[in-house]
N, C-alpha and C positions, 0 to 999 in steps of 0.2 A: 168473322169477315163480312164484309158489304160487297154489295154487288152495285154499281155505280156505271151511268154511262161516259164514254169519252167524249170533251168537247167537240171533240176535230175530227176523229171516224167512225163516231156513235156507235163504237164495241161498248158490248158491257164487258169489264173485269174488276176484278176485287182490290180491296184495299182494309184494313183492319179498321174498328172500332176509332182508333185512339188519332191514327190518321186523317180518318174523315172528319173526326171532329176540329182538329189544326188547323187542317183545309179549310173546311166554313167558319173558321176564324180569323184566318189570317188574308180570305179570301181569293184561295188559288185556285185560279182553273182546271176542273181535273182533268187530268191526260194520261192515259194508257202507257206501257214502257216505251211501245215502239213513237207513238206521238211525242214522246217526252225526249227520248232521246232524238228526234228530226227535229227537236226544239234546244239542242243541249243540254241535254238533261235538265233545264231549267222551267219547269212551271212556271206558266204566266199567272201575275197575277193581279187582280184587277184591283184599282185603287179604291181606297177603303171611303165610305162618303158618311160625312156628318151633316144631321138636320139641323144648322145652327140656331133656326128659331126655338124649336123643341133643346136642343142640347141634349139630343140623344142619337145614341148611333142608329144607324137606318133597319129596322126593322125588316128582316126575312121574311119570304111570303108564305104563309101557311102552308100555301098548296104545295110549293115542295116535301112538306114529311107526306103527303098524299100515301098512303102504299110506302114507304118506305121500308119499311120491315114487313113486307106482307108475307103471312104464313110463320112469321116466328110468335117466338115465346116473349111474352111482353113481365118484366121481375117487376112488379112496381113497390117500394121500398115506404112503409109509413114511420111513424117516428113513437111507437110504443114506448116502453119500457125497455122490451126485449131488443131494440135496438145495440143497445148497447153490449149486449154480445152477440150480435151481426158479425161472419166473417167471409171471407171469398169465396167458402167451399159452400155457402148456405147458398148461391144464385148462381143457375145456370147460364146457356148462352141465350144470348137472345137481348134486347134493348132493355136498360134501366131507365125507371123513372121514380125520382124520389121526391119524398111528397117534404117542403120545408126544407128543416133543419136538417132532415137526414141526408141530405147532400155530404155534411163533413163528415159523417160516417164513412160515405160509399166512398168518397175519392179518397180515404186513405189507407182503399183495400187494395189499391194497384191493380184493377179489374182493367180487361183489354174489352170488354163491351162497349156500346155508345152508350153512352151514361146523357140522360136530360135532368136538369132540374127544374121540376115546377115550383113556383114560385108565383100562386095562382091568386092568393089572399090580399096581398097589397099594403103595403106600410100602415101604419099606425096612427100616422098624423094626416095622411088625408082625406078630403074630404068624402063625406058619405052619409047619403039618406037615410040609408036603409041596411041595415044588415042581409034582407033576404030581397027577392024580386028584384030579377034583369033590369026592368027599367028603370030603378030608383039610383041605381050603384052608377058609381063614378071614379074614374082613376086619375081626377083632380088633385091637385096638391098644392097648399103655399109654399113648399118646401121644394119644387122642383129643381130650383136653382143650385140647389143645394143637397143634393141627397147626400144622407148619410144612413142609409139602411135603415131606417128610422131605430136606432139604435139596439140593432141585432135582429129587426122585427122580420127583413129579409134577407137572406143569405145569398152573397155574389158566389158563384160556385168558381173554382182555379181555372177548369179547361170544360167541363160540361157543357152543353147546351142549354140555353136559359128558357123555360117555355113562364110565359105571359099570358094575363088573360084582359082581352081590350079595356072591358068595364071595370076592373081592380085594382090593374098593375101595368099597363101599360106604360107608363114614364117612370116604372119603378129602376134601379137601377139603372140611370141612363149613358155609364162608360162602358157594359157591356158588349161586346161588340155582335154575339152569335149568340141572336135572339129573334123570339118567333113568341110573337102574339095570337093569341088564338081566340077565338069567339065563341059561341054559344049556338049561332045559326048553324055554322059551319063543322062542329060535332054533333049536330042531330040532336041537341039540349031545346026545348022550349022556355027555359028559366034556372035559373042559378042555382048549381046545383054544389055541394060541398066539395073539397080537395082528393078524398078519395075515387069517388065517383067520375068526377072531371080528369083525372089520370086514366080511368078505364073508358073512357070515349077518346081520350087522346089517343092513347092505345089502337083502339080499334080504327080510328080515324086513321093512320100507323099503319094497318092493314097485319097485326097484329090478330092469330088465331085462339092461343091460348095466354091464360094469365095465370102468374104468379103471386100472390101479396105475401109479401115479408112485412113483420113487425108489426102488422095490422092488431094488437093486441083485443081491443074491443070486440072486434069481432073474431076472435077465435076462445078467448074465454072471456070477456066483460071486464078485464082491467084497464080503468080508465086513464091509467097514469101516461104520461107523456116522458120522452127522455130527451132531453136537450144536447147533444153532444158538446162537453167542456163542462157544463153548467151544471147536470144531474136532473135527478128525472123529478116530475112535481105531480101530484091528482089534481084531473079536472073538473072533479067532483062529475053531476049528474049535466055536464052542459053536453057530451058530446055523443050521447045513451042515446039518443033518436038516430042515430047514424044508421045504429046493426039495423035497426028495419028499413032504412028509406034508399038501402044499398042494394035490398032485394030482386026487386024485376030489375036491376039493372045486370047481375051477373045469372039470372035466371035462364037457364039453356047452356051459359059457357064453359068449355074448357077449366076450371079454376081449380089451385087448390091454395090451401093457405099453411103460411109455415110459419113457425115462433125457432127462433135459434135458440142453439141446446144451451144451459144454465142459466137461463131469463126465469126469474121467479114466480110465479104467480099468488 
């Protein structure tokens, strides 16, 4: 459950997971029972705005996930091998964030958590300087007009929360409607840092105490292999070996522990 304040007599009360996510989708005001029902029982709800020049839906302001979950358990969900035997009893309560493709994993464990999907990398075909360093990256594209996930490269999640990142993905899926761009200032990052790492500042950004990682395979015994939900799992050979050290002082002090779900091979 979430703890949420009312538009109209700024009580906090709760609402689940699966709810709040609707709500900042569908854009309804949220209103408490007794506000709801001095309304009709009918949520208001604000109309929804397109950027027509961008041809993207309007972009959520960071600063609302502020604290949002503060003091919970933050699952954040990588995309191992061992993904692929992920199941509902392997993550507890508390906010999901799934790194990629593990998105189609998690949404078809029917989890009542707030599930986000980061989606932090950025298609395929656009443009870009530089693979490493803030300020070379670009979430340009000739294909804006036209996205088509640059053909599987990013994952539209069913009802999750889309998290973005300004310099990668920004105009990445642009009919998404509950989505939140996040920056690099703004999680306490001095420069680009990989998808793991950038879930556990979002986290904490979140207001997020302790962390979880699932299916982190790499780091929990050095298997490098990736698992693609539909597609199978592939090695990525020695590209993504500098991770397990450069993920150090960032969990260094926290909370954490890390889990591989049961019959994942190593």
């Amino acid at each position: 459950m979430i703890s949420i304040t009312c538009a109209e007599c700024k009580q906090e009360f709760k609402i689940s997971g699966t709810d709040f996510q609707e709500w900042q989708r569908d854009g309804i005001t949220p209103l408490c029972r007794v506000c709801a029902e001095k309304a009709k029982n009918t949520p208001i709800k604000k109309s929804k705005i397109v950027i027509k020049a961008d041809k993207v839906k309007k972009n959520n302001s960071a600063s609302r996930l502020k604290n949002i979950h503060n003091g919970q358990t933050a699952w954040i969900i990588g995309k191992g091998q061992s993904l692929e035997y992920l199941k509902a009893t392997d993550i507890g309560e508390g906010p999901v964030i799934t790194i990629n493709h593990a998105i189609i994993k998690v949404e078809d464990l029917g989890l009542s958590n707030m599930i986000y999907s980061m989606q932090k990398d950025g298609g395929a075909k656009r443009k870009q300087a530089s693979a490493n360093g803030g300020d070379n990256l670009s979430p340009e594209c000739d294909y804006r007009d036209e996205c088509d996930g640059c053909d599987g490269c990013m994952v539209p999640p069913k009802k999750a929360t889309l998290l973005l990142h300004d310099l990668e993905s920004k105009y990445c899926l642009p009919d998404y409607s509950d989505r939140y761009v996040l920056n690099l200032k703004e999680l306490g990052l001095s420069q680009n840092v990989f998808s793991l790492i950038f879930a556990i500042k979002t986290a904490q950004y979140m207001g997020c105490k302790k962390f979880r990682f699932v299916s982190c395979d790499l780091h929990t015994n050095g298997d490098r292999r990736t698992h693609i939900p539909g597609k199978g799992t592939i090695d990525n050979g020695s590209h993504y070996s500098p991770q397990a050290e450069e993920i150090k002082p960032y969990i260094e002090g926290l909370d954490c522990k890390w889990i591989t779900p049961k019959k994942a091979t190593i």
